[in-house]
C-alpha positions as CSV (number, residue, x, y, z in Angstrom):
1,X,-9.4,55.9,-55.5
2,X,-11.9,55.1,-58.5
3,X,-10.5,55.5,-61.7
4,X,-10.2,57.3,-64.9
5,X,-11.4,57.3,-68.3
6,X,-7.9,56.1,-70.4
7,X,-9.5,55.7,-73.8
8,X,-12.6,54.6,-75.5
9,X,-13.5,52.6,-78.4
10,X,-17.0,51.3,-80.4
11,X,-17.8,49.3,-83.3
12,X,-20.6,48.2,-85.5
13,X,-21.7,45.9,-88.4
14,X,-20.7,46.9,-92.0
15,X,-24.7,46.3,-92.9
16,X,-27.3,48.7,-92.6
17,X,-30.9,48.0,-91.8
18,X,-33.4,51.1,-92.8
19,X,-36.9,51.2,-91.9
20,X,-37.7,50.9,-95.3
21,X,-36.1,47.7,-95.4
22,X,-37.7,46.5,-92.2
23,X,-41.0,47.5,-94.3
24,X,-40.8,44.6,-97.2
25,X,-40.5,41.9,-94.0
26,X,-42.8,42.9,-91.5
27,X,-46.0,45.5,-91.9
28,X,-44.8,48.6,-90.7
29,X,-43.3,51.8,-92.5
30,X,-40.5,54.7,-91.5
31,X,-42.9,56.8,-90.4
32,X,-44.6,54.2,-87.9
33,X,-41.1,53.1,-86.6
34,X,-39.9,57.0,-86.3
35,X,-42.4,58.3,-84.8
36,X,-43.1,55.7,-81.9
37,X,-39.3,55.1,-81.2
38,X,-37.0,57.5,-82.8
39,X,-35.4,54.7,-84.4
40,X,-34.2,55.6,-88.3
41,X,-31.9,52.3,-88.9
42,X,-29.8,50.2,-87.7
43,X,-26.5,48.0,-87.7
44,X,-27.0,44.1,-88.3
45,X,-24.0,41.5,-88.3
46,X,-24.2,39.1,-91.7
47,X,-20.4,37.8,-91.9
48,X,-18.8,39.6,-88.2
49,X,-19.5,37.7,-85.2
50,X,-20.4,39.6,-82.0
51,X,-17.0,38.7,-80.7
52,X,-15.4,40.2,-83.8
53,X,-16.8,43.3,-82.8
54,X,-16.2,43.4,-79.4
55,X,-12.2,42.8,-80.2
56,X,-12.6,45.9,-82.9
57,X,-14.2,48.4,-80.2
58,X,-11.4,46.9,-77.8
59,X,-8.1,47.6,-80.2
60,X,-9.8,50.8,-80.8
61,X,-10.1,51.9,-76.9
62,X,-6.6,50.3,-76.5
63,X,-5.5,52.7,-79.1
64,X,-7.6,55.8,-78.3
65,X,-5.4,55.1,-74.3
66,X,-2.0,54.6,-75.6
67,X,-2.3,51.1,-73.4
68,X,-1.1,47.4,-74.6
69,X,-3.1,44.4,-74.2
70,X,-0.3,43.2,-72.5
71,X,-0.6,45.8,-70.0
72,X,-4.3,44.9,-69.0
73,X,-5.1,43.5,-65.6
74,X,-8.4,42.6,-66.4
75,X,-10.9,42.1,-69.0
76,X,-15.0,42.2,-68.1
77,X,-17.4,42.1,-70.9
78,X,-21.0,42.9,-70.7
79,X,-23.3,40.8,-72.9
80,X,-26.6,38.6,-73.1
81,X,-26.0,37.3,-76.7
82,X,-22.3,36.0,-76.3
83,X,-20.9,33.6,-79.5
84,X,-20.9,30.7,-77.1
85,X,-22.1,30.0,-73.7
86,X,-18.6,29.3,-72.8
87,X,-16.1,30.3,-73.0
88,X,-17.2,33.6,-72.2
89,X,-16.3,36.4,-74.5
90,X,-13.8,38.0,-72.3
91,X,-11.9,35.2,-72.7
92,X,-12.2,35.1,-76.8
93,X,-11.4,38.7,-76.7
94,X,-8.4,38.0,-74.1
95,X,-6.7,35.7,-76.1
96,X,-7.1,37.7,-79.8
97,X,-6.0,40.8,-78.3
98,X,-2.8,38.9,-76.5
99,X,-3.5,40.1,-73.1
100,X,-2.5,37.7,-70.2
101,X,-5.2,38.6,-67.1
102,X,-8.1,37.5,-65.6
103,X,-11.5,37.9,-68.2
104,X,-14.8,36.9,-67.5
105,X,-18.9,37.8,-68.7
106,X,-22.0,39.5,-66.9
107,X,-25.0,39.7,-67.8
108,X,-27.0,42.5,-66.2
109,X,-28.7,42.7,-70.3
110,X,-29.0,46.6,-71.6
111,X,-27.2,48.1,-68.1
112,X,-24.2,45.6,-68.4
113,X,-21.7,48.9,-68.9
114,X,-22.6,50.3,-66.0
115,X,-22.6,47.1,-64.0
116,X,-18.9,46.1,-65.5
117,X,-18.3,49.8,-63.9
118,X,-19.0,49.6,-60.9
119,X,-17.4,45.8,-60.8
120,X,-13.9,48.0,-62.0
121,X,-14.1,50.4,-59.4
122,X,-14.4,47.5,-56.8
123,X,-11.4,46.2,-58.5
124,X,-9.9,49.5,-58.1
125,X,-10.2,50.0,-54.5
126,X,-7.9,46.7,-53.9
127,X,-5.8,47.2,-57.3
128,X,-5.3,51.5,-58.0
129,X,-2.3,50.5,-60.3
130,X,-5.0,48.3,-62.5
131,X,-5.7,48.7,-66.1
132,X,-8.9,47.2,-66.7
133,X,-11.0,47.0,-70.2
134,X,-14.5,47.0,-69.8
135,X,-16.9,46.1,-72.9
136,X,-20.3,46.4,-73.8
137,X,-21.2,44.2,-77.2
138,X,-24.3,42.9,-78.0
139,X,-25.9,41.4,-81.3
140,X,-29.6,41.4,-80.5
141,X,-30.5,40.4,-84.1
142,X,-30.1,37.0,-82.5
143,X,-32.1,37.2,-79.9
144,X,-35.8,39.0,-81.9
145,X,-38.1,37.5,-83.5
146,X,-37.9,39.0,-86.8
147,X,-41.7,38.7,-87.7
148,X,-42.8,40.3,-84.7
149,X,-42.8,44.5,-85.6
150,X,-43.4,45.1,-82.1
151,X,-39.2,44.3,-81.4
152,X,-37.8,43.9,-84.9
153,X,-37.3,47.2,-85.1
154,X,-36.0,48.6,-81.9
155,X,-32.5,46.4,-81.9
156,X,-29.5,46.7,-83.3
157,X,-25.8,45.0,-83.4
158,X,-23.1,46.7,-82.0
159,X,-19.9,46.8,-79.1
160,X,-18.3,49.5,-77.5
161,X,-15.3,49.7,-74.8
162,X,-13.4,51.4,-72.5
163,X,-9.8,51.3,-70.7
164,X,-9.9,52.7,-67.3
165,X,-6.6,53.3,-65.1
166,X,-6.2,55.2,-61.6
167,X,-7.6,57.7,-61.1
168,X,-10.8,59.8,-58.7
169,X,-13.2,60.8,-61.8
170,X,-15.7,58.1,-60.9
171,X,-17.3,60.7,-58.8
172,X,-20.6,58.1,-57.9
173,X,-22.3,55.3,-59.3
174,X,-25.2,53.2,-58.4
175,X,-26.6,49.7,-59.8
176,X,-29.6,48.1,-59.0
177,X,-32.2,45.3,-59.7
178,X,-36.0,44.6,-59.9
179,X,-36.0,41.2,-60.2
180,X,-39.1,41.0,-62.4
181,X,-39.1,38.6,-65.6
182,X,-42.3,39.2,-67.0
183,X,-41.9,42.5,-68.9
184,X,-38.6,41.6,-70.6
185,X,-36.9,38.4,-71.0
186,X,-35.1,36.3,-73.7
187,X,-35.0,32.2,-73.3
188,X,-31.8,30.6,-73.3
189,X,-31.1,27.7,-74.8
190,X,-33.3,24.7,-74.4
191,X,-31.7,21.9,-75.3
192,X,-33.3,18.7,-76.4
193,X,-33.1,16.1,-73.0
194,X,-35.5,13.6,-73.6
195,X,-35.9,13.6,-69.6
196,X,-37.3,17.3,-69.2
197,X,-40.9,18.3,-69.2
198,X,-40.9,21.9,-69.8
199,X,-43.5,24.0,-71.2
200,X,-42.8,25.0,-74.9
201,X,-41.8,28.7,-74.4
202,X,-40.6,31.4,-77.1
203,X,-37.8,31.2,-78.5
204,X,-37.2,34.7,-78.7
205,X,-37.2,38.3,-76.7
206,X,-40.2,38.9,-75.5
207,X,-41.2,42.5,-73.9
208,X,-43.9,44.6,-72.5
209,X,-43.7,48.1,-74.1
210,X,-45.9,49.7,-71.8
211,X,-44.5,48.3,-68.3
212,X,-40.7,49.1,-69.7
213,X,-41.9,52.3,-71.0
214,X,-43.2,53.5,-67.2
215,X,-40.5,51.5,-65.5
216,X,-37.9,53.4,-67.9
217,X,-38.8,57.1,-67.4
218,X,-38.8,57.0,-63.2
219,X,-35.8,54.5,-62.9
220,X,-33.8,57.0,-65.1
221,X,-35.0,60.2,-63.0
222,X,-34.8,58.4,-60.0
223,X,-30.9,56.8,-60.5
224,X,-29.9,60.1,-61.7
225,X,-30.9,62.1,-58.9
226,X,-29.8,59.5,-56.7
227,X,-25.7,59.6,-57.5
228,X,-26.2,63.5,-58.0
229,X,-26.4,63.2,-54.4
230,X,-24.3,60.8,-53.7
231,X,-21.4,63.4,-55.5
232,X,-22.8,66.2,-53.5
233,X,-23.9,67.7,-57.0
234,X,-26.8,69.8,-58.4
235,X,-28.3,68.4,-61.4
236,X,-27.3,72.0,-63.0
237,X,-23.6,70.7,-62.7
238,X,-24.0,68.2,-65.3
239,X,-22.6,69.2,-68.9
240,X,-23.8,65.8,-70.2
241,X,-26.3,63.1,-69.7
242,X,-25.8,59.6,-72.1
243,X,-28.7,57.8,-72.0
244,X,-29.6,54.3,-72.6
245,X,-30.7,54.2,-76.2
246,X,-33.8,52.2,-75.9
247,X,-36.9,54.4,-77.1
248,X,-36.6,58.4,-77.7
249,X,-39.9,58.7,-76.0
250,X,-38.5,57.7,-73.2
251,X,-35.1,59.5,-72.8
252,X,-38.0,62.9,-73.3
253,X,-40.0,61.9,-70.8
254,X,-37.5,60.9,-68.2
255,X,-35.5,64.5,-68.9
256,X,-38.4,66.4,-69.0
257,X,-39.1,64.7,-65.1
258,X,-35.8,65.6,-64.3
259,X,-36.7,69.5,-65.3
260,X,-33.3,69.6,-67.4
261,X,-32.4,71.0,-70.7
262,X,-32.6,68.5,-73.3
263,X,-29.8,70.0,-75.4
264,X,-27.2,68.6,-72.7
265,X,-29.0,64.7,-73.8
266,X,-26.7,63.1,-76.2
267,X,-28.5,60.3,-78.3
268,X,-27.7,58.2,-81.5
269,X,-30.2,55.9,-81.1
270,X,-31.6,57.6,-84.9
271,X,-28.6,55.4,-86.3
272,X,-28.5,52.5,-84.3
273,X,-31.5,51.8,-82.3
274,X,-31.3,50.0,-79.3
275,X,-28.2,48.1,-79.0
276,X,-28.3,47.0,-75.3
277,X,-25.3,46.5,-73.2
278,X,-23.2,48.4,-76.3
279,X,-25.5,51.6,-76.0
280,X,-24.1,53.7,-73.8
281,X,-20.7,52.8,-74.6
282,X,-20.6,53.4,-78.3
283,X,-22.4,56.7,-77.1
284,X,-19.0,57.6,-74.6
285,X,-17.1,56.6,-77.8
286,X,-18.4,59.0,-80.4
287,X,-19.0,62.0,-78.3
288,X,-15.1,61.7,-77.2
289,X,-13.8,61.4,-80.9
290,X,-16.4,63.8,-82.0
291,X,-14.9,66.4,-79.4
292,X,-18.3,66.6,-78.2
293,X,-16.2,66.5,-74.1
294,X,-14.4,68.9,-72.8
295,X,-11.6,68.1,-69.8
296,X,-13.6,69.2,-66.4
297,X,-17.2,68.1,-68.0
298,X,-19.3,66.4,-65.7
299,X,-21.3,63.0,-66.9
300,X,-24.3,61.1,-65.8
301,X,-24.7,57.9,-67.5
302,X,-27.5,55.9,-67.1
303,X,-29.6,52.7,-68.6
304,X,-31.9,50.4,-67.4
305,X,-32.9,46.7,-68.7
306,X,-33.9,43.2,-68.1
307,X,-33.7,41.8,-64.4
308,X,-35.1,44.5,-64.4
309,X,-32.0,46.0,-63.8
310,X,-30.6,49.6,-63.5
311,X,-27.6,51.9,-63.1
312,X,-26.3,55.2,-62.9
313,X,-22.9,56.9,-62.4
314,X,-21.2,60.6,-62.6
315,X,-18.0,60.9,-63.9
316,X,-15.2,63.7,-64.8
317,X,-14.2,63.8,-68.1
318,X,-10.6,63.6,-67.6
319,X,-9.2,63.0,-70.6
């Protein structure tokens, strides 16, 4: 027993940010941002909180299953840029949606969907008669530095979810870590004890384009191929791949490795740049309301992020 896909929901801020806009703030231009990341706009919270959306994309995938709140039996949320350090955001979103269940946060940054996945199946091995939401919601306008062109412009707001029930269309999944803080990292918050001695640091993400970029494109390959044969699959099986929406560069170079066609790549990452733990789940949300699935259709997700972490799974599209 794994689960199935019951319904799927996604949200984002009502303002958009173009690259034209980013333009008047920092020096860089459309076709500087377009052509080095694939990145065309994207969605930044002014009056919604983070939590706001999360609850949106979660009445939406509560909706899209035909399941209550009241029926959940748990609630995990993946995020680095929760409204408070406690409580968590499961437990904001628990108590607005009226659910009465276990909640809680992880952290595992832009691979957090996948992580809260495979936490859900582990749930469901014990629990088959569970119905648990999983979310991915992340406002990273919080956590760059808006004067640095280098970041500014690859992030975006946004939340996406996902009710899963009983079911065997979790076919594989994998999740790993790197632990390697140098070549992406956000400080948390510092505080202001008058007893600690620590050395003044950033305030804000800091990454290493180059060392994600080559870390990127073989974990991506590498975590595919690896749950294609943990399913006993042929990468020729697949109908779709969703990608982690970091960098189009990227999501070419690790499909080209891969030897696969590059029309069965879904991406939106033109609308909504890089939107970390949200990315791949706003992406399951629009191709299923788009039509874009078919029942039967085989899907490898996949992401990578800070930790450096990573994750892959394959799943039936069942519903």
């Amino acid at each position: 027993m794994s689960f199935s896909i019951l319904g799927t929901g996604s949200a984002l801020p009502a303002t958009i940010i173009t690259n034209d806009d980013l333009s008047r703030i920092v020096d860089t231009s459309d076709e500087w941002i377009r052509s080095r990341t694939g990145i065309g706009q994207r969605r930044v919270c002014t009056t919604e909180t983070i939590t706001d959306l999360a609850y949106q994309a979660a009445v939406a995938a509560l909706e899209n299953s035909g399941c209550r709140a009241e029926e959940l039996n748990l609630i995990i949320c993946a995020t680095m840029t929760a409204d408070d350090a406690t409580p968590s955001m499961a437990c904001l979103l628990q108590q607005r949606l009226g659910a009465v269940c276990a909640a809680f946060d992880i952290n595992a940054a832009c691979t957090g969907f996948l992580y809260a996945m495979d936490i859900a199946a582990a749930y469901f091995s014990r629990k088959p008669d569970y119905k648990i939401l999983i979310v991915g919601a992340d406002a990273m306008s919080k956590a760059v530095d808006w004067q640095d062109r280098s970041t500014c412009v690859l992030f975006g707001d946004g939340a996406g979810a996902a009710v899963l029930g009983a079911g065997n269309d979790l076919l594989a999944i994998e999740i790993g870590a790197n632990g390697n803080r140098s070549p992406l990292y956000a400080p948390a918050m510092a505080g202001n004890c008058p007893f600690r001695n620590d050395v003044k640091q950033s305030l804000y993400l800091v990454m290493d384009g180059q060392e994600v970029f080559r870390f990127a494109v073989t974990a991506m390959a590498q975590t595919i191929d690896r749950v294609l044969q943990k399913a006993g699959l042929a990468k020729e099986s697949l109908t779709w791949i969703l990608p982690h929406q970091a960098n189009i560069r990227i999501i070419d170079a690790a499909i080209h490795r891969m030897k696969l066609p590059g029309e069965i790549c879904l991406t939106n990452i033109e609308q909504y740049g890089n939107t970390s733990a949200a990315c791949v789940a706003i992406l399951l949300d629009e191709s299923n309301r788009s039509g874009k699935f078919k029942k039967g259709d085989l899907l490898a997700l996949t992401a990578f992020g800070g930790g450096l972490t990573t994750g892959a799974c394959i799943l039936r599209w069942n519903k």
